[in-house]
Every structure is written in C-alpha cells, then in structure tokens.
C-alpha positions as CSV (number, residue, x, y, z in Angstrom):
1,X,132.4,-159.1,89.9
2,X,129.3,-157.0,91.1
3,X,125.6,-157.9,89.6
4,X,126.3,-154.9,87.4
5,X,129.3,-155.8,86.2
6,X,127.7,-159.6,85.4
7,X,124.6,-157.7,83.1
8,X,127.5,-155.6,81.3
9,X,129.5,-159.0,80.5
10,X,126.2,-161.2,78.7
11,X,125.9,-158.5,76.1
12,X,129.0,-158.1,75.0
13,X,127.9,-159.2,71.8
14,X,126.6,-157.6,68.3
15,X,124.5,-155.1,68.2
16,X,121.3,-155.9,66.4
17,X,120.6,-154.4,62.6
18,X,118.4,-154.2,60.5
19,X,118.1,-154.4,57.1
20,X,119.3,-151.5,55.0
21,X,116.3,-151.5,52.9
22,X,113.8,-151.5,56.1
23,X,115.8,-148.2,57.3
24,X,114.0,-145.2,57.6
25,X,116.1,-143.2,56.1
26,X,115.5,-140.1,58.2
27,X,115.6,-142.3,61.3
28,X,119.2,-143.7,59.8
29,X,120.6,-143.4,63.7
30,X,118.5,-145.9,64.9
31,X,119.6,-149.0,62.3
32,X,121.1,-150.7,65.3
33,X,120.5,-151.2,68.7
34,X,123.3,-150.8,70.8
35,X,122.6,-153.1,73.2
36,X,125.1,-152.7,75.7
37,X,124.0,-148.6,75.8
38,X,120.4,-149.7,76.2
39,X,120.7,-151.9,79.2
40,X,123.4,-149.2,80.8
41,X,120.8,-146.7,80.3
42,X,118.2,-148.6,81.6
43,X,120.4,-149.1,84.7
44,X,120.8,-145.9,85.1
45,X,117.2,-145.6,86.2
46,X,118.1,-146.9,89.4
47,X,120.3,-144.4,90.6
48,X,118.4,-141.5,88.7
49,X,115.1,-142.3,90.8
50,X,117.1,-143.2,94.2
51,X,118.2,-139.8,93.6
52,X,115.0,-138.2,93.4
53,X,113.8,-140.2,96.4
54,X,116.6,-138.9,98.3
55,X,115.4,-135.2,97.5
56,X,119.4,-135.1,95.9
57,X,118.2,-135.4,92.2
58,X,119.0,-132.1,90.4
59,X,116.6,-133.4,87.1
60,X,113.0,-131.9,87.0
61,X,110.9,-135.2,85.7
62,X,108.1,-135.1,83.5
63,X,105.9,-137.7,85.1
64,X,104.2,-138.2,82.0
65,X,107.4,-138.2,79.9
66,X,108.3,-140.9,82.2
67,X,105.7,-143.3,82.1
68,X,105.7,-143.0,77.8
69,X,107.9,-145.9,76.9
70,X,108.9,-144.3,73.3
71,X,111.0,-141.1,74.3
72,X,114.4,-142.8,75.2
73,X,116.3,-144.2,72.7
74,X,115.5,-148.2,73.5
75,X,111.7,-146.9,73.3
76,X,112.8,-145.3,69.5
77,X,113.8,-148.1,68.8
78,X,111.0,-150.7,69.5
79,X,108.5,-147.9,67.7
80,X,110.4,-147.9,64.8
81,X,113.3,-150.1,62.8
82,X,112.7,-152.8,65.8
83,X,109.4,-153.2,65.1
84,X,110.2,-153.4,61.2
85,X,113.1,-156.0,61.6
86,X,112.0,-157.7,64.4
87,X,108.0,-157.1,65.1
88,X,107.4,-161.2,64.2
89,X,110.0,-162.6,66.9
90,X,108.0,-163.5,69.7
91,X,110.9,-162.1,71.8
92,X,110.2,-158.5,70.4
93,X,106.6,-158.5,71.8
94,X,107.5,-159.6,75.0
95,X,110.6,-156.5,75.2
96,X,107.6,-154.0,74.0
97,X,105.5,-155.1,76.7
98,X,108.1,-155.6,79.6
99,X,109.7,-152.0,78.0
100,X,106.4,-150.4,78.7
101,X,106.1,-151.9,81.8
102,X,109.0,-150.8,82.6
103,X,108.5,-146.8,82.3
104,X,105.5,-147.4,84.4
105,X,106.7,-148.4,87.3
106,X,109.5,-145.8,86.6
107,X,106.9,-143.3,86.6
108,X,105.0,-145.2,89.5
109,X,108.1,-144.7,91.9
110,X,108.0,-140.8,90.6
111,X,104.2,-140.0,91.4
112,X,105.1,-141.4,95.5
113,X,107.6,-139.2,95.4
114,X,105.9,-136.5,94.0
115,X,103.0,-137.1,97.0
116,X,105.9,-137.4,99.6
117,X,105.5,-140.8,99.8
118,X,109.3,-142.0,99.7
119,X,109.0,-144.6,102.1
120,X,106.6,-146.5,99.4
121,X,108.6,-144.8,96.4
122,X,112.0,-146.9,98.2
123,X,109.9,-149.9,98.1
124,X,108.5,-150.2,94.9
125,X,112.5,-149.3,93.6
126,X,113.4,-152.2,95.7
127,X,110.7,-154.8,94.4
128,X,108.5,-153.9,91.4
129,X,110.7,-151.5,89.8
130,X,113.7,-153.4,90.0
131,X,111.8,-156.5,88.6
132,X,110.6,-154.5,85.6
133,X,114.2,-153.6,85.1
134,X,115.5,-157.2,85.2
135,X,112.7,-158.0,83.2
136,X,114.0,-155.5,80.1
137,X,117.4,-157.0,80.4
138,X,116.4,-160.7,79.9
139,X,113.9,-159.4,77.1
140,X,117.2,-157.4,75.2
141,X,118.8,-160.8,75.7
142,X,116.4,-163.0,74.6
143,X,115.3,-161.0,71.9
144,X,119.3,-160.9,71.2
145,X,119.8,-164.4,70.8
146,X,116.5,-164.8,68.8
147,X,117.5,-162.8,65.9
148,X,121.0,-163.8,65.9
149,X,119.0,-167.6,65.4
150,X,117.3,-166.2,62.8
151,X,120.2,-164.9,60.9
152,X,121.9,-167.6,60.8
153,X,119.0,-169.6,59.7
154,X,118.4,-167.1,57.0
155,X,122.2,-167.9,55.8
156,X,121.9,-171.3,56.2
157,X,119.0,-171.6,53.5
C-alpha cells in the first residue's frame, strides 16, 4: 500500500454535516464535506503543479486564483457551513489557517515557474509544499474526529 493509498484508507469515515437549520439554503451543496473528495483533491495539487513545472500542464493558472484559499470546494466550505458548524472547534481554526497556507505555497511553486525558476519551483513541491499538503490532511482528520467527539457528546447529554 503506497502513502497515497494509506491517506485514502484514514478517511474512510463520515462525512461531516451540519445542521439543517445552519444550512444556507442557496449554498444547500455544501451541507457536508466530503472528506475523502477534499483530501483527493488536494492531492491532486501535486501532480497538477509537477505538471506545470515540467512545461506538460495543459491548465492556464490564475496565480492569484491560486493563492485565494476560498475558490475550491474545501475553501467553500471553511467560508461558509464550516465555519457555521464548526467555527468553535479549535481544530477548525487550525484547517483555515493550514488551508490558507496551503494555496500559498501552491501559488508560491506557480510564481517560480512563472519566472523560470523550476529548479526552485521542484524544491519547494518537494519540501514546503508538500508539508502544507500533509498539514491539510492531518487538519481534515483532526478536525474529523473533533466533531465526531462532539456529536456524540451532544447525544450523550
């Protein structure tokens, strides 16, 4: 079983929802997280930006689109029914922040390519970037197991 494979297998687990009264009703698609989608999508990344250091990316990146944490869907989230349902778990903060982080150094790797600067845009996918990305998937798991505690306490009283 690859490292891959191994982040795939610890969220096999329930997505996290939210309250139906919390729901923004035009929002409706983003009651739950699916958290299995969000760290595949985050993985993703990886390949998409080794790609584009490679010069065999066929995607036209928006630098700036890039580096603004609340365009994918994870980042919708966060900004809107997470932050309702989940904005008090400590956990929550610390995915915001490492989430932001994250589409930073995304964006980070981007700009040295953009300057022809692949060499550095190899290493920072290699060290900072991939930390950041790590970083997300311990925060979704964390995050994860405190509202599943949460729950239960809240059906427990």
């Amino acid at each position: 079983m690859g490292f891959f494979d191994w982040v795939k297998n610890i969220f096999i687990r329930p997505t996290l929802t939210v309250a139906p009264e919390s729901v923004d009703p035009d929002n409706a698609d983003l009651a739950t997280l699916d958290i299995p989608g969000a760290v595949q999508a985050h993985l993703n990344w990886t390949k998409r930006l080794r790609d584009a250091i490679q010069g065999e990316s066929q995607e036209d990146f928006d630098i700036s689109a890039v580096r603004a944490d609340h365009n994918c869907a994870l980042g919708k989230w966060i900004h809107s029914d997470g932050e309702r349902a989940y904005g008090e778990l400590p956990a929550f903060t610390d995915l915001r922040a490492k989430h932001a982080h994250f589409h930073r150094e995304a964006a980070g790797v981007l700009e040295a390519v953009e300057a022809g600067e692949r060499t550095h845009a190899q290493r920072q996918l290699v060290t900072s970037f991939s930390a950041s990305s790590r970083e997300v998937i311990a925060a979704l798991d964390l995050l994860q197991d405190q509202a599943l505690m949460r729950a239960a306490r809240a059906q427990g009283a």
